[in-house]
C-alpha positions in Angstrom: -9.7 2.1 17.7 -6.9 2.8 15.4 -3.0 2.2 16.3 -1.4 2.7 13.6 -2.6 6.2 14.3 0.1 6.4 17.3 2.8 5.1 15.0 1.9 8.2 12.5 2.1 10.3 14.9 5.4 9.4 15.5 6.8 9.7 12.2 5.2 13.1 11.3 6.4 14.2 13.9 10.3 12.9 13.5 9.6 14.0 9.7 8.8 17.4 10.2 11.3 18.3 12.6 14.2 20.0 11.2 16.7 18.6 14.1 15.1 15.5 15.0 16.0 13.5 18.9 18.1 10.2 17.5 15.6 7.3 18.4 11.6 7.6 17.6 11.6 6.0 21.5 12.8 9.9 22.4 10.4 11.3 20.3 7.3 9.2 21.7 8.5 10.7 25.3 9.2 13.8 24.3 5.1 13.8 22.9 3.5 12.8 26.1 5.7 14.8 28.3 4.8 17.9 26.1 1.1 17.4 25.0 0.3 14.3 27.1 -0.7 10.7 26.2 -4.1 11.5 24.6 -2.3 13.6 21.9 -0.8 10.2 20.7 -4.4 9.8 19.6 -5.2 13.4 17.9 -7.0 13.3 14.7 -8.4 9.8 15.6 -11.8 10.6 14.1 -10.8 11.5 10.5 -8.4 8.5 11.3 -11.2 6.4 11.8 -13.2 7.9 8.7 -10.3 7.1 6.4 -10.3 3.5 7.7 -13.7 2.9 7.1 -13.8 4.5 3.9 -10.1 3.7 2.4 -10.3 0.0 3.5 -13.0 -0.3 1.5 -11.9 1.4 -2.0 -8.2 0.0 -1.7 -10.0 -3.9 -1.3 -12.5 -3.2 -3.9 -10.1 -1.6 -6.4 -7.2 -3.8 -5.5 -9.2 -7.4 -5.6 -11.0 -6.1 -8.8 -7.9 -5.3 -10.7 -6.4 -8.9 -9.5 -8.9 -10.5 -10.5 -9.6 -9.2 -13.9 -5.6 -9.7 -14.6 -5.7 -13.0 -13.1 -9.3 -14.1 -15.2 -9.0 -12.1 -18.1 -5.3 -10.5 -19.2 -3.2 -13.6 -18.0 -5.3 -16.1 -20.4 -5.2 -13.5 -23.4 -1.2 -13.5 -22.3 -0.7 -16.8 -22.1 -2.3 -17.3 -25.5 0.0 -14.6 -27.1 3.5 -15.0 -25.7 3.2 -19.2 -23.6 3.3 -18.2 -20.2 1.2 -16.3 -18.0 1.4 -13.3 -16.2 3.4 -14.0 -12.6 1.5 -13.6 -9.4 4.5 -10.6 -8.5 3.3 -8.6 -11.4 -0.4 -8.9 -11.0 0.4 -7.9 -7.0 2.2 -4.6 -8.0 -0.1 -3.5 -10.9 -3.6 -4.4 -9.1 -2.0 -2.8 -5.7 -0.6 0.5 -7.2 -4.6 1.0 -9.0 -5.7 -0.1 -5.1 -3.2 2.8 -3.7 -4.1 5.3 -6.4 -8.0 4.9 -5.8 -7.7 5.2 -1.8 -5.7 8.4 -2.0 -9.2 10.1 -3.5 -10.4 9.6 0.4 -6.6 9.6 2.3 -5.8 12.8 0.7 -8.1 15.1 3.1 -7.8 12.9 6.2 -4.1 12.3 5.9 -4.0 16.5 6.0 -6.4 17.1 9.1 -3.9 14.3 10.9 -0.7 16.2 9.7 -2.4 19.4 10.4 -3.0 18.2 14.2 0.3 16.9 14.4 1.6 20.3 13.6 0.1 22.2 15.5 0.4 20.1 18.8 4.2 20.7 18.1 4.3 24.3 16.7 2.2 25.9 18.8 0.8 23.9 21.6 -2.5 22.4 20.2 -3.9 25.8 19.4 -4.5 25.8 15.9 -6.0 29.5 15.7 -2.5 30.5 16.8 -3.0 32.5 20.0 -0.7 31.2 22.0 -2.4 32.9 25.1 -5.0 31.0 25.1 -3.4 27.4 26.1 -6.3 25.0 27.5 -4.7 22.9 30.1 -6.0 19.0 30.2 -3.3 18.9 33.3 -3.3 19.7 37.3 0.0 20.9 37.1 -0.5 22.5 33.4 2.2 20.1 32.1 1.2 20.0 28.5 -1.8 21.7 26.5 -5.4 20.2 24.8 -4.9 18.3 21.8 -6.4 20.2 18.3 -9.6 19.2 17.5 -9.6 17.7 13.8 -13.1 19.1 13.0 -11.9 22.7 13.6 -9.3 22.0 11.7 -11.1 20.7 8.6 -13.6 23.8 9.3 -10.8 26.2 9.3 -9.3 25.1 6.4 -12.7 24.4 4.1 -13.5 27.9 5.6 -9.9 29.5 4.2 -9.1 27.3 0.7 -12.4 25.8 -0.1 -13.0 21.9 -0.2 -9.9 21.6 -3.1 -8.0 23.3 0.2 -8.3 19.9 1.6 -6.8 18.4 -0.9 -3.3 20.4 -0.4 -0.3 17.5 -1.3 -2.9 15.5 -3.2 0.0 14.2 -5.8 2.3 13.4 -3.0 -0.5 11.5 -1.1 -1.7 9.7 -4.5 2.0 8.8 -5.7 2.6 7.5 -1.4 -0.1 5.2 -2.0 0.1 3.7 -5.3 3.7 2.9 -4.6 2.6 1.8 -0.8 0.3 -1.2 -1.9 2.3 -1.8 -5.4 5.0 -2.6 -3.4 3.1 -4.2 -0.3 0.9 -6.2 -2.3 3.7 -7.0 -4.9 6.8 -7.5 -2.0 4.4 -9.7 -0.2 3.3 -12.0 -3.5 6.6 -12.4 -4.7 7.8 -13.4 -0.8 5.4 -15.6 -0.1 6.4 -18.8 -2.2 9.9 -18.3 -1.5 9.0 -18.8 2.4 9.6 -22.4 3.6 6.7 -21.9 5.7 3.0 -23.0 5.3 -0.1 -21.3 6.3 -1.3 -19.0 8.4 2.6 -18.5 9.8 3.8 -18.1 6.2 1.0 -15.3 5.6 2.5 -13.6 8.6 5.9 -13.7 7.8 5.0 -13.1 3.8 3.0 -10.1 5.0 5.8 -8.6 7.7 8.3 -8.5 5.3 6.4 -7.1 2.4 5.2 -4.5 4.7 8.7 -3.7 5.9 10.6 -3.7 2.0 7.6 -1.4 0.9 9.3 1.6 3.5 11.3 2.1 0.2 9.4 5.0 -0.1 9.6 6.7 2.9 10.5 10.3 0.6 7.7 10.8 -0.6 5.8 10.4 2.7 8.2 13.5 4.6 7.4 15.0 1.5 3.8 14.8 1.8 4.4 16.3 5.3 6.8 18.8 4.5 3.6 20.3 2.0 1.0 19.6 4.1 2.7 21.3 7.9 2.8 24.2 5.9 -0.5 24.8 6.4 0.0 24.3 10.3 3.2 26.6 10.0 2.1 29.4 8.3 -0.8 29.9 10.8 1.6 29.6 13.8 4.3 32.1 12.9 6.7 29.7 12.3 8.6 29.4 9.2 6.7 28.4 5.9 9.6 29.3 3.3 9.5 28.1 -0.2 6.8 29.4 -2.7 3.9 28.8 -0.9 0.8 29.9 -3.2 -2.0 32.0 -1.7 -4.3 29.7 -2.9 -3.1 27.0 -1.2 -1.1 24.7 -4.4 1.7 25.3 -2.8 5.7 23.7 -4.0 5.4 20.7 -6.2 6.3 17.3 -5.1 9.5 17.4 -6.6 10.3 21.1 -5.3 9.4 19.7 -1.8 11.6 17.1 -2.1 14.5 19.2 -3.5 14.2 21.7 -0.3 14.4 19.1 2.4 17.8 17.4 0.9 19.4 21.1 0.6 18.0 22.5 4.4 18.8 19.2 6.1 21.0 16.5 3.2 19.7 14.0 1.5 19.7 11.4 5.1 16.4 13.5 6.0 14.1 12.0 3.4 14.3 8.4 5.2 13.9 10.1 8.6 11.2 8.1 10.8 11.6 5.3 8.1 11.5 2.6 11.3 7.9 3.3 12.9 6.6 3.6 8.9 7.7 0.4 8.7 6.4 -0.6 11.4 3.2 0.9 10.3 3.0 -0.8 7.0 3.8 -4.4 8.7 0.5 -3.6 11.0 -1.6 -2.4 7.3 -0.2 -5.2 4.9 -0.9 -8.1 7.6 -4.7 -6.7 7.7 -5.1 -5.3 4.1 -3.4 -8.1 1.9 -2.7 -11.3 4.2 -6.5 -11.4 6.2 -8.5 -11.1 3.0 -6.4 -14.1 1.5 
């Protein structure tokens, strides 16, 4: 099981709505009352892929590039300039190559999730856009079948090819680098400075490390700005901007320029508390367990 996938759903959700309810609290009620419970858990299976996969590639990029700074460059530094490279530094450079390395496998799954999410909102689960066609998972027909992620990825391999998959790829790759730069490095440079010991001082190191690394929340609502284009465009709902026919879309920057004019600059940082919350749950796992 995955549950951060709960707390994503959350925020893509809050992020991709142009009027969003004031509390992510609302929002969670406002998911099960319209697509039921199970929804909180759509796009679990590429979820679960990414974990196994991305886990792996952020720990053995991550640890590989600490260790050759720590074994290698901060010896070599400390011979040239007297002091060594800090443990801060080696956090942020070894966790940005981590961040940039995972993206190659989060950039596909992160779009099937966002994809799921959209279409659960924009059109009631149906991702093939008839909107006659609802599939009730209720007795009283109170909220519609979540979209299945494998149709999803089908439809869209089917439409844009494999690279199709990769639609916000630079958004995804810039989210992670500075995710586990800032994770990793927050959570290093925390951790002496805590007058707290062992496995306590790992969980407070880690909590706060995750939470400062919300920082930057942008270029996550950018990422699903670019991506929920795919969902919206299928749905009949708005998709305005230039939006490429083959699929490339606005660039990250573009993106980013088009939420603060439609909705002020405020709406970049929208659903920044459940990301935090998410990145509390990933740093404790991802940089305090395998310490």
């Amino acid at each position: 099981w995955k549950s951060s996938v709960v707390l994503e759903h959350i925020q893509s959700r809050e992020s991709n709505d142009p009027n969003p309810p004031p509390s992510s609290p609302t929002i969670l009620r406002n998911i099960i009352r319209q697509n039921g419970p199970l929804s909180l858990w759509s796009g679990l299976t590429p979820r679960m892929i990414e974990g196994l996969f991305s886990g792996s590639v952020l720990l053995a990029a991550k640890e590989g590039l600490s260790t050759l700074l720590t074994n290698y460059a901060s010896p070599m530094f400390y011979e040239q300039f007297g002091h060594a490279i800090s443990p801060s530094i080696i956090g942020f450079v070894s966790g940005a190559g981590g961040g940039m390395a995972q993206a190659l496998v989060m950039g596909p799954t992160s779009l099937v999730v966002t994809a799921c999410v959209a279409a659960s909102k924009n059109n009631n689960g149906n991702f093939d856009g008839n909107k006659n066609n609802d599939i009730s998972n209720s007795k009283d027909g109170k909220y519609t079948q979540s979209t299945s992620a494998w149709e999803v990825a089908k439809t869209l391999v089917r439409e844009r090819g494999i690279l199709g998959l990769y639609r916000g790829a630079p958004a995804v790759a810039m989210r992670q680098a500075t995710n586990w730069a800032s994770r990793q490095g927050f959570t290093e440079w925390v951790r002496p400075r805590i007058p707290v010991e062992g496995a306590l001082g790992e969980l407070l190191a880690g909590c706060i490390g995750g939470t400062l690394s919300a920082w930057n929340t942008p270029l996550e609502v950018a990422r699903i700005e670019s991506q929920s284009v795919v969902m919206k465009k299928r749905t009949g709902g708005s998709a305005d901007g230039d939006d490429d026919e083959d699929g490339k879309g606005r660039s990250l920057v573009g993106t980013m320029c088009d939420i603060v004019e439609e909705r002020g600059f405020g709406a970049l940082y929208v659903g920044i508390i459940p990301r935090a919350a998410q990145a509390c749950y990933q740093t404790l796992f991802l940089v305090c367990v395998p310490r």
